[in-house]
Backbone as JSON, one array per atom type, in Angstrom:
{
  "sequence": "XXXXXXXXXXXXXXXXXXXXXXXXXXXXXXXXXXXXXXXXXXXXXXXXXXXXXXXXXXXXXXXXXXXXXXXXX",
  "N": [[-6.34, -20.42, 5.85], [-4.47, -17.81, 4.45], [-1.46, -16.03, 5.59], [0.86, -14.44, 8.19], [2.98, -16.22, 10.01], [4.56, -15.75, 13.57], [7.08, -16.48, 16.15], [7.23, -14.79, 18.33], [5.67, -12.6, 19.89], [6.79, -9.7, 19.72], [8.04, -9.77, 17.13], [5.82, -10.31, 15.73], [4.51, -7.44, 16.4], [6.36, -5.63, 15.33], [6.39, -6.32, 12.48], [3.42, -5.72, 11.95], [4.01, -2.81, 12.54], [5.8, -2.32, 10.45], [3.83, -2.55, 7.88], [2.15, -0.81, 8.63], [3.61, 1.93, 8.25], [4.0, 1.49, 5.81], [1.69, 1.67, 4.6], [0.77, 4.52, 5.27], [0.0, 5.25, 8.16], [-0.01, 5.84, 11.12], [-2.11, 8.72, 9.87], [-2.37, 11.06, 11.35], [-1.84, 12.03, 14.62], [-4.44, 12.19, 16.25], [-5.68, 10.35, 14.41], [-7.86, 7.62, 14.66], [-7.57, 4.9, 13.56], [-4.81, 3.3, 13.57], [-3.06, 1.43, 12.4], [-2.47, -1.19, 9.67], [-3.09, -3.95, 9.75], [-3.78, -5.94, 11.86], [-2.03, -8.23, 14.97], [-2.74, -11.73, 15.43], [-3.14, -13.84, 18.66], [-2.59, -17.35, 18.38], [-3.33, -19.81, 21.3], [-3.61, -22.18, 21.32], [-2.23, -23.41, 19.65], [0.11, -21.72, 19.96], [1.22, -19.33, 18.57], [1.96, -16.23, 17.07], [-0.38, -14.81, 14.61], [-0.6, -12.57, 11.4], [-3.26, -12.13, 9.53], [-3.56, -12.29, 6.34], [-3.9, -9.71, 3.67], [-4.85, -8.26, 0.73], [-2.42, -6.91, -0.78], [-0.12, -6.68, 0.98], [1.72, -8.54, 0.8], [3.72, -6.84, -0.34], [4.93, -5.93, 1.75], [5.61, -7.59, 3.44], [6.08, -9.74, 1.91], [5.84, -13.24, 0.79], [3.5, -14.72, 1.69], [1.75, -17.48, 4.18], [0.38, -20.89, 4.27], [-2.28, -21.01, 6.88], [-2.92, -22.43, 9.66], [-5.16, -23.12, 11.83], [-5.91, -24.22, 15.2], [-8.42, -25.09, 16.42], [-10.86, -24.56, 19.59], [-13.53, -26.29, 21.08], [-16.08, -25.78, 23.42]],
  "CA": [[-6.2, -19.03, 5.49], [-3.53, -17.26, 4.57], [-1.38, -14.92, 6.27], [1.88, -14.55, 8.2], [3.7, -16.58, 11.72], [5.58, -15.75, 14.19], [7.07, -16.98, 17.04], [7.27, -13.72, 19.33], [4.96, -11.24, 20.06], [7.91, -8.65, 19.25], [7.78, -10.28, 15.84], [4.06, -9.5, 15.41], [4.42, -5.57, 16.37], [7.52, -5.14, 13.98], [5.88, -6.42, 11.19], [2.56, -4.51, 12.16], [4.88, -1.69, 12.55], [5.91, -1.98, 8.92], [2.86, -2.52, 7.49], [1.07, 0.6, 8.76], [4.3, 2.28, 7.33], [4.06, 1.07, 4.26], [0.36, 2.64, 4.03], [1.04, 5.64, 5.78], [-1.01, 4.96, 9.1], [-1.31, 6.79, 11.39], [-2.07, 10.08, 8.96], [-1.74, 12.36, 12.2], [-1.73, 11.89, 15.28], [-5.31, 12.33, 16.35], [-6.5, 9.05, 14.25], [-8.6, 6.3, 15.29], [-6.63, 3.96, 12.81], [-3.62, 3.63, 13.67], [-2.37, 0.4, 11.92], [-3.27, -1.51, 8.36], [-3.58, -4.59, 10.37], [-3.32, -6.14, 13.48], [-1.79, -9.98, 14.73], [-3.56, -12.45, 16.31], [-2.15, -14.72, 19.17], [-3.3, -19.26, 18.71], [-3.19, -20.29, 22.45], [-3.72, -23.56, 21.2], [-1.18, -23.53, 18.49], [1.29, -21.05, 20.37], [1.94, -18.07, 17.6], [0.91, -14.91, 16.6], [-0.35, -14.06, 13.47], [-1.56, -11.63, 10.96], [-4.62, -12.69, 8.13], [-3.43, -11.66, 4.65], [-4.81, -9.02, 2.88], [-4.14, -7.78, -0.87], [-1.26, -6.19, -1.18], [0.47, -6.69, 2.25], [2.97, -8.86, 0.42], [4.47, -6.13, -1.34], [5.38, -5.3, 2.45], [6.01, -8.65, 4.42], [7.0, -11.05, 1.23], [4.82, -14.13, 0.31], [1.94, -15.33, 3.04], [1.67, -19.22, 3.73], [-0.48, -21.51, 4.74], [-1.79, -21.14, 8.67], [-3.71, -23.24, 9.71], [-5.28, -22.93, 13.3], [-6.7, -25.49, 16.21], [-10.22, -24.44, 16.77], [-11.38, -25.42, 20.46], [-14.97, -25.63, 21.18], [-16.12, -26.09, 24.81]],
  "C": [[-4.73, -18.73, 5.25], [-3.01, -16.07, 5.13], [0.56, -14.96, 6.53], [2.15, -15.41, 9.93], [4.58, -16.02, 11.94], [5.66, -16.27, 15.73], [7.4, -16.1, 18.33], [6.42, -13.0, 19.2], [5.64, -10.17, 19.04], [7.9, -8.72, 17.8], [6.7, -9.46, 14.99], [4.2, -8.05, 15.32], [5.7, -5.1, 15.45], [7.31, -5.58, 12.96], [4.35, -5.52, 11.08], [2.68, -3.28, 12.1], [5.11, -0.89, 11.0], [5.05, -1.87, 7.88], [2.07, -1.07, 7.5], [2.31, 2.07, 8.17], [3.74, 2.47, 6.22], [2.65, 2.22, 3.81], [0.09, 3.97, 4.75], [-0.08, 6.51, 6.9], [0.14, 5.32, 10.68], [-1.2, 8.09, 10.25], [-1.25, 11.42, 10.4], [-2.15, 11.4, 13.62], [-3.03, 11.5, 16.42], [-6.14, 11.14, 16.05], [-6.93, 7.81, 15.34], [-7.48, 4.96, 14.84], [-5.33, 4.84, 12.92], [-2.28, 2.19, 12.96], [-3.41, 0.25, 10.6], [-4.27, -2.94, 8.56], [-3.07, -4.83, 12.03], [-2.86, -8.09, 13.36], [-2.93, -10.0, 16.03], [-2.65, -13.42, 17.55], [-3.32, -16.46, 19.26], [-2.88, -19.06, 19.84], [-2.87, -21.87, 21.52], [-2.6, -24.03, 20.3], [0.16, -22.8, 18.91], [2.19, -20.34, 19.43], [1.32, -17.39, 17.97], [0.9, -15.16, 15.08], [-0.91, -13.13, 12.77], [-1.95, -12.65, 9.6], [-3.51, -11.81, 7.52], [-4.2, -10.86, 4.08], [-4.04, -8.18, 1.84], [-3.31, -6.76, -0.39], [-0.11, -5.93, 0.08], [1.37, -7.48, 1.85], [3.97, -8.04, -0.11], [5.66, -5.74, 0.3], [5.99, -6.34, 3.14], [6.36, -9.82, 3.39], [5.34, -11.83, 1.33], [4.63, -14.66, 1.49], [2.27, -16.97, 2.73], [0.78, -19.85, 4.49], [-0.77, -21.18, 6.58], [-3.32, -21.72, 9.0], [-4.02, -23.52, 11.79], [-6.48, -24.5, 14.29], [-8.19, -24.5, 16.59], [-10.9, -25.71, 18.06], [-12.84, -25.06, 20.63], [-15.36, -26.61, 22.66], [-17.57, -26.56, 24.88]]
}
């Protein structure tokens, strides 16, 4: 998939941050939505990231490959 890494948390919520910016989230104060997206954290891989979705480059630059460990118990 594509999307974005990082290697802090802090990372994650300041690009989440900008994102819901960008699309002008929250509207008021009151909303449910309050972001455009959200990150994820790999355990197994040790990031965060956020999935890609159209037009979120215009806000975070070009997405790249991420490629995750999938454990199954």
């Amino acid at each position: 998939m594509e999307g974005y890494i990082y290697h802090t948390e802090q990372e994650a919520i300041n690009d989440r941050k900008l994102a819901a910016k960008y699309k002008g989230f929250p509207i008021n104060s009151t909303d449910t939505t309050i972001y455009w997206v959200s990150y994820q954290f790999s355990k197994p891989d040790n990031f965060y990231y956020i999935i890609y979705v159209e037009d979120l480059e215009k806000v975070l630059g070009k997405p790249v490959e991420i490629n995750l460990t999938i454990l199954v118990y």
